[in-house]
OpenMM code with the backbone's topology and positions (N, CA, C; nanometers):
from openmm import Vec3, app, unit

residues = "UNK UNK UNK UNK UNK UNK UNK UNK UNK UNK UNK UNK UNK UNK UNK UNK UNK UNK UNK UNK UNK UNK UNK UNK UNK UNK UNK UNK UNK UNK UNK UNK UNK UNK UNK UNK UNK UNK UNK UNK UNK UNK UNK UNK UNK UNK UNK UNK UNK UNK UNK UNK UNK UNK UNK UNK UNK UNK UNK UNK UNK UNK UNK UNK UNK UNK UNK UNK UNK UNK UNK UNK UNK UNK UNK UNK UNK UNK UNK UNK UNK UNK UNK UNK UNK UNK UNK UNK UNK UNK UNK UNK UNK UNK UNK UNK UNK UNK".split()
positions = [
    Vec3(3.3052, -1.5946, -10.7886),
    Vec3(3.1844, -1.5221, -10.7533),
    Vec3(3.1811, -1.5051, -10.6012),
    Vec3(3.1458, -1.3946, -10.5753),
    Vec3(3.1130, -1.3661, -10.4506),
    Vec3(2.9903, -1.3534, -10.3526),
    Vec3(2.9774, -1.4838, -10.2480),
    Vec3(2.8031, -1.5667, -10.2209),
    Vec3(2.7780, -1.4259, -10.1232),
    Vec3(2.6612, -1.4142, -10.1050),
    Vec3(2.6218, -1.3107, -9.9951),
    Vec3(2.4600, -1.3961, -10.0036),
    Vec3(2.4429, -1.4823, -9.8462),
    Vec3(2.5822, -1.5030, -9.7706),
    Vec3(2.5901, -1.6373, -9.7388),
    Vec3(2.6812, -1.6545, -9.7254),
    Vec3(2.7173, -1.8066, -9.6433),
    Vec3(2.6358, -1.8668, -9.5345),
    Vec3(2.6125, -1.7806, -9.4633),
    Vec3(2.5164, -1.7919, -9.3064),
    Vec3(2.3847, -1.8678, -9.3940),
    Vec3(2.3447, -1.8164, -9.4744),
    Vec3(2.2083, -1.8391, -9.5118),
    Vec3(2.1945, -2.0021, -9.5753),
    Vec3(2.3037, -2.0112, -9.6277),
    Vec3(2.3611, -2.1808, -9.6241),
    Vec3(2.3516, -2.2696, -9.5360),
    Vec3(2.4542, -2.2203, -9.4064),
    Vec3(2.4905, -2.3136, -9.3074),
    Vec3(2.3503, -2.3074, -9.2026),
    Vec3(2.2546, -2.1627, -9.1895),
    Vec3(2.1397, -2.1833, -9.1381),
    Vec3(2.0688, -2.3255, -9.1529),
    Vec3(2.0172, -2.3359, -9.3110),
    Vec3(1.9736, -2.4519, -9.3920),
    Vec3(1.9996, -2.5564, -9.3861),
    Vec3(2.1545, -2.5905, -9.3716),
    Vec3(2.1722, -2.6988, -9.3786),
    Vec3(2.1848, -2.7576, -9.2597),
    Vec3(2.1728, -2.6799, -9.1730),
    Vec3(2.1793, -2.7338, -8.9701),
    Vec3(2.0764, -2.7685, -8.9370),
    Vec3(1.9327, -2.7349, -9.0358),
    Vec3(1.8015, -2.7667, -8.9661),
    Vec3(1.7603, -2.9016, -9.0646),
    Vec3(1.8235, -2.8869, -9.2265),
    Vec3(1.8045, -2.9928, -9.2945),
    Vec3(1.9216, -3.0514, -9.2924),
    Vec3(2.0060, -3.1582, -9.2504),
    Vec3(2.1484, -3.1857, -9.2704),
    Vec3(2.1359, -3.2562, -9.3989),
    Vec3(2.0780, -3.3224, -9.4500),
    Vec3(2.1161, -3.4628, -9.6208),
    Vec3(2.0934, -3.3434, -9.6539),
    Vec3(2.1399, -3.1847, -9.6989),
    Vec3(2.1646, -3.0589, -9.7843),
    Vec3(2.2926, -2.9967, -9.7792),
    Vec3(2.3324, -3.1092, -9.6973),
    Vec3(2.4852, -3.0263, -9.6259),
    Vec3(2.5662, -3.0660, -9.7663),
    Vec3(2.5953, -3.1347, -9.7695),
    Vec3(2.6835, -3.1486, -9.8531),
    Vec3(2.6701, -3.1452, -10.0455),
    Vec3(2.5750, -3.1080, -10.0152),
    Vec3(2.5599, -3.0532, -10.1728),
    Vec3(2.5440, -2.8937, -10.1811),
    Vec3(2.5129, -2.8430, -10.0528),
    Vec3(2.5700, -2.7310, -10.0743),
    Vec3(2.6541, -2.6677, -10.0404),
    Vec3(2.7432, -2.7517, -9.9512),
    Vec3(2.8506, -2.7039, -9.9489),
    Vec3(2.9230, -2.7244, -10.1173),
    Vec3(2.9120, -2.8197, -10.1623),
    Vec3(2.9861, -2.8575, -10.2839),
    Vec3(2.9431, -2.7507, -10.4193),
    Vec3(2.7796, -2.6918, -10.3743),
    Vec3(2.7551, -2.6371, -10.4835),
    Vec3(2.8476, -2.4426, -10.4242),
    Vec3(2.8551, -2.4369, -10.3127),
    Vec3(2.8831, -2.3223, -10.2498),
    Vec3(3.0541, -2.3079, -10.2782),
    Vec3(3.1300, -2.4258, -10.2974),
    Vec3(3.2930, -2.4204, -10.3016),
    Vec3(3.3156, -2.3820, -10.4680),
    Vec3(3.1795, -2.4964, -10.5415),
    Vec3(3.2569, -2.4370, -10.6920),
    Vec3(3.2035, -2.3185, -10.7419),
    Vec3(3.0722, -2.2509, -10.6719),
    Vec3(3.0369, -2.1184, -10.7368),
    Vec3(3.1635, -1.9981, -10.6977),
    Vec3(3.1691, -2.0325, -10.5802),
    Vec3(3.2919, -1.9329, -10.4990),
    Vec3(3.4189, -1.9454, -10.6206),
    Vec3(3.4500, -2.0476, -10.6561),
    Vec3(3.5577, -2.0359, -10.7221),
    Vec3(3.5322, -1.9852, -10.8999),
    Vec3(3.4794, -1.9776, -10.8843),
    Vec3(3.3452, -1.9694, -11.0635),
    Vec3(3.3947, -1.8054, -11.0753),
    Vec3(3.3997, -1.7498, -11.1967),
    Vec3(3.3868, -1.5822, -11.2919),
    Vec3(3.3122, -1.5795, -11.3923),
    Vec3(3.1741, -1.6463, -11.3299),
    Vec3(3.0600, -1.6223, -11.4943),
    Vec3(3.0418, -1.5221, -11.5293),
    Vec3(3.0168, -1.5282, -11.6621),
    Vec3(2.9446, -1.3759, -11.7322),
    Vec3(2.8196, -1.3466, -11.7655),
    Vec3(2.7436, -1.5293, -11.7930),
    Vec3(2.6242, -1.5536, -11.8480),
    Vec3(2.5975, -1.7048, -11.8306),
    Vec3(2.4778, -1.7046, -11.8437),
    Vec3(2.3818, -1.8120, -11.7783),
    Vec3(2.5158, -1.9409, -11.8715),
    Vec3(2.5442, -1.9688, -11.9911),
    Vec3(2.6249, -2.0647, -12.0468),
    Vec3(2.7407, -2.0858, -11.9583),
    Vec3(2.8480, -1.9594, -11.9239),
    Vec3(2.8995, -2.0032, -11.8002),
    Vec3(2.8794, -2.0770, -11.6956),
    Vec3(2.7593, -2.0476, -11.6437),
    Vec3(2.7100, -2.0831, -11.5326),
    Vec3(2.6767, -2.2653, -11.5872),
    Vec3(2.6091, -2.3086, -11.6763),
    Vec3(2.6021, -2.4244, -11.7576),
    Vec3(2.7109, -2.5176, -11.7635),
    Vec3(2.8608, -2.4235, -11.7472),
    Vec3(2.9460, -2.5094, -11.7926),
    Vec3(2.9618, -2.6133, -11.6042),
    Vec3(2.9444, -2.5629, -11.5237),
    Vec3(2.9731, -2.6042, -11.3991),
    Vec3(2.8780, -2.6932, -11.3628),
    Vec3(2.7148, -2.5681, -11.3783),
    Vec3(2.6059, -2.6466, -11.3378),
    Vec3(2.4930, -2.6903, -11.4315),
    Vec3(2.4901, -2.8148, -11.4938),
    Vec3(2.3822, -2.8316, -11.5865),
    Vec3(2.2515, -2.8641, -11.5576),
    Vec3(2.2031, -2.7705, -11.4304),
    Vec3(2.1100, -2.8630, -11.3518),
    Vec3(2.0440, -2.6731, -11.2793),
    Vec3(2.0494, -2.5568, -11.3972),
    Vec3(2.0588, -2.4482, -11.3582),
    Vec3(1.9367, -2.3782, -11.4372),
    Vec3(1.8557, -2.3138, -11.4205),
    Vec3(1.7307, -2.2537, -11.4790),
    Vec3(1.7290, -2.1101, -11.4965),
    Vec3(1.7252, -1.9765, -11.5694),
    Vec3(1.7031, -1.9241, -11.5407),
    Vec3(1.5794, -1.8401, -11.5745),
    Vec3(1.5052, -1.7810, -11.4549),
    Vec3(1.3298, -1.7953, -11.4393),
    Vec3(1.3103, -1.6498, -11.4607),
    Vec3(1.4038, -1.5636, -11.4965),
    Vec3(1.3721, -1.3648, -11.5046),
    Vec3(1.4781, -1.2782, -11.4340),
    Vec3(1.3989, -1.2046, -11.4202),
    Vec3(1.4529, -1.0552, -11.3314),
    Vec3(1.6106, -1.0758, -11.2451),
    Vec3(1.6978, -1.1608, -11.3672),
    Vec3(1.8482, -1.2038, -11.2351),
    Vec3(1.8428, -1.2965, -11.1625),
    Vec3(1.7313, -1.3866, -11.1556),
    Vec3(1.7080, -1.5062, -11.0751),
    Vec3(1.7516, -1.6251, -11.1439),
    Vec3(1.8537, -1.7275, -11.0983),
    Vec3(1.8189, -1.8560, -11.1295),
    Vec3(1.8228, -1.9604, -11.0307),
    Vec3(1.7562, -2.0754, -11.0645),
    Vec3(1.7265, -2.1693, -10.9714),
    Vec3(1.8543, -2.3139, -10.9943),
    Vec3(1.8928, -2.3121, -10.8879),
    Vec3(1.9842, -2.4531, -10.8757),
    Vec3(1.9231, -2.5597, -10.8237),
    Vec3(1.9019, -2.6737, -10.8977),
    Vec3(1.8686, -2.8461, -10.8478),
    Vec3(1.9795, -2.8693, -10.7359),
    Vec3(1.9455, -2.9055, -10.6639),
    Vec3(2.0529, -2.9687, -10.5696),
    Vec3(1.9820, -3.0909, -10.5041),
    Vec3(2.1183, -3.2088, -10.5048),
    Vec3(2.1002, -3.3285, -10.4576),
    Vec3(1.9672, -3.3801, -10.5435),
    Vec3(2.0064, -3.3981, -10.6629),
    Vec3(1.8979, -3.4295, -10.7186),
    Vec3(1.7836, -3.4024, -10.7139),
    Vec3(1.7862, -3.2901, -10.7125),
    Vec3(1.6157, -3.1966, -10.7191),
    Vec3(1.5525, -3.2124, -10.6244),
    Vec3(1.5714, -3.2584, -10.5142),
    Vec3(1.4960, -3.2307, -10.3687),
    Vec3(1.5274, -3.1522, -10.3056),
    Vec3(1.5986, -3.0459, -10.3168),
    Vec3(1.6283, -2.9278, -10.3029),
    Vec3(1.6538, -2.7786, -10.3975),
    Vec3(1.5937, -2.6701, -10.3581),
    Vec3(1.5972, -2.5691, -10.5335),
    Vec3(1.6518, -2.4451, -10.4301),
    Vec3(1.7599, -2.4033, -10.4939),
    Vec3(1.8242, -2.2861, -10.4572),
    Vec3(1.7691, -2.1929, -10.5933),
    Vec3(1.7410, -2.0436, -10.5128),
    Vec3(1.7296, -1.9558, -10.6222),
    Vec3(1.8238, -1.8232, -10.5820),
    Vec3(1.9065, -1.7824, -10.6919),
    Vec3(1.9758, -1.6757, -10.6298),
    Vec3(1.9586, -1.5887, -10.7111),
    Vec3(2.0252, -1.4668, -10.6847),
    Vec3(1.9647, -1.3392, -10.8359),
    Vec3(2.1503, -1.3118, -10.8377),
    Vec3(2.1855, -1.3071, -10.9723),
    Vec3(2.3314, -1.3234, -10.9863),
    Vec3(2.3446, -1.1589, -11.0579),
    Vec3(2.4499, -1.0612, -10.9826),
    Vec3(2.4934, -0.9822, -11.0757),
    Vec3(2.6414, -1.0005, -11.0889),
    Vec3(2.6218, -1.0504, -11.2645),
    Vec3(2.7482, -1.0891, -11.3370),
    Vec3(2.8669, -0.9530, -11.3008),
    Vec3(2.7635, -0.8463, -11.3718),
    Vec3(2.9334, -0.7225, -11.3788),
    Vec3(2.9947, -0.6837, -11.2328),
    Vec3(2.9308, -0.7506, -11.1323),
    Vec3(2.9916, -0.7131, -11.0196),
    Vec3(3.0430, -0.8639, -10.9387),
    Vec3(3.0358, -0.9867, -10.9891),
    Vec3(3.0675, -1.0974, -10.9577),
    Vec3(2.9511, -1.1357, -10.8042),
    Vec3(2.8569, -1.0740, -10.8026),
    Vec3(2.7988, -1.1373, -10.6419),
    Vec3(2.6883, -1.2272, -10.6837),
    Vec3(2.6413, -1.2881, -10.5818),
    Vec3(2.5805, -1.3746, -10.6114),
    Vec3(2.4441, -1.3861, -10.4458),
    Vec3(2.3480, -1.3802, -10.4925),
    Vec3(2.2557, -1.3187, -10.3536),
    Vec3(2.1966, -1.4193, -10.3446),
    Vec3(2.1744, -1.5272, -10.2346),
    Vec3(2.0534, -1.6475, -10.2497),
    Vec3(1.9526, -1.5564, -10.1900),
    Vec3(1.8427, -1.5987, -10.2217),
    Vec3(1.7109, -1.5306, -10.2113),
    Vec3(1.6364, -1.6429, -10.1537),
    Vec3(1.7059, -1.7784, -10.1918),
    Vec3(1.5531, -1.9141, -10.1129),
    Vec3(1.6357, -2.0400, -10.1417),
    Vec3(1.6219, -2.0805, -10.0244),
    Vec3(1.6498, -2.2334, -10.0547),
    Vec3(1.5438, -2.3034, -9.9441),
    Vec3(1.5261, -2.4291, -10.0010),
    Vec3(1.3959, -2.4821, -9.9967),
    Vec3(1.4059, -2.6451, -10.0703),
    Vec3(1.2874, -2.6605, -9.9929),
    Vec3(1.2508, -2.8349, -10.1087),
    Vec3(1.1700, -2.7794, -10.2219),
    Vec3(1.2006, -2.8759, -10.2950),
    Vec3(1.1207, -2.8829, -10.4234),
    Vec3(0.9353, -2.8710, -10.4073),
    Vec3(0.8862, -2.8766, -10.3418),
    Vec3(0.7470, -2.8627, -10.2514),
    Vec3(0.7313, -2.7222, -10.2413),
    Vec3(0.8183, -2.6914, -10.1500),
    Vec3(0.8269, -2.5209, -10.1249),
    Vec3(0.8309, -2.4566, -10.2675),
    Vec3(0.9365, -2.5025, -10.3347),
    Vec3(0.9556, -2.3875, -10.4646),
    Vec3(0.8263, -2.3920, -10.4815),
    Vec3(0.7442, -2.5360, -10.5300),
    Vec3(0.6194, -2.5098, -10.5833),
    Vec3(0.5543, -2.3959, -10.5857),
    Vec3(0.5398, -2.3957, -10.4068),
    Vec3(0.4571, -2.2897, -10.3900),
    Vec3(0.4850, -2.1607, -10.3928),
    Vec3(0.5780, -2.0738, -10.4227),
    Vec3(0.6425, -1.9491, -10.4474),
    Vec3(0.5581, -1.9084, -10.5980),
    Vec3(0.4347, -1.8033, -10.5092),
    Vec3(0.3697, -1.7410, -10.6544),
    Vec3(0.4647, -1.6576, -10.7388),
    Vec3(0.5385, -1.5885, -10.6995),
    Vec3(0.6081, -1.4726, -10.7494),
    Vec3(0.7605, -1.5125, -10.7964),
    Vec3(0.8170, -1.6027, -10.8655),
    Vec3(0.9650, -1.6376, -10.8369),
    Vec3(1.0488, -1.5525, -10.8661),
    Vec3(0.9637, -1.4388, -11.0073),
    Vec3(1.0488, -1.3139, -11.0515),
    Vec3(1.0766, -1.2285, -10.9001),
    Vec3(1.0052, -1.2240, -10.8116),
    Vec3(1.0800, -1.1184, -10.7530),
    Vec3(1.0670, -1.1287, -10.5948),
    Vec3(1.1244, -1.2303, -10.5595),
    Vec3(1.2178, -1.3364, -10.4124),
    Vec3(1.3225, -1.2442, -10.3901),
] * unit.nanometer
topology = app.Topology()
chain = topology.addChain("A")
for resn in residues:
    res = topology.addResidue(resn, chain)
    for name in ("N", "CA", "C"):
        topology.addAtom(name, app.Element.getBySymbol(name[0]), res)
């Protein structure tokens, strides 16, 4: 899969560092990943939600952190839209459309 973008990662994890390394780890095996559908996506990450409109949300580091990205399968990309603490997601009225 192809992340768009990386920056938006390493932003995150320079201001939060205990995120660094789970997303880097979650960022190396999506990169290497060719899902088609959310079960794909299951087989890697069992810790994966998906909330509508192309969005799903990733637990990271044990759920004190929630990545949400909107994934289009037939073109392999993969868009983060939010990463955040678990606090923040809370508050996101709209998650369909981040």
């Amino acid at each position: 899969m192809h992340i768009i973008s990386k920056s938006t990662i390493v932003e995150y994890y320079t201001k939060h560092p205990s995120s660094k390394q789970p997303l880097e780890d979650w960022y190396v095996l999506t990169s290497k990943s060719n899902w088609q559908n959310l079960s794909d996506i299951r087989k890697v990450f069992n810790n994966v939600d998906y909330v509508g409109n192309d969005r799903y949300v990733f637990n990271i580091k044990g759920n004190d952190y929630r990545l949400v990205v909107v994934i289009r399968f037939s073109k392999g990309r993969v868009f983060i839209r939010f990463i955040g603490t678990h606090a923040e997601y809370d508050k996101i009225k709209d998650i369909q459309n981040i």
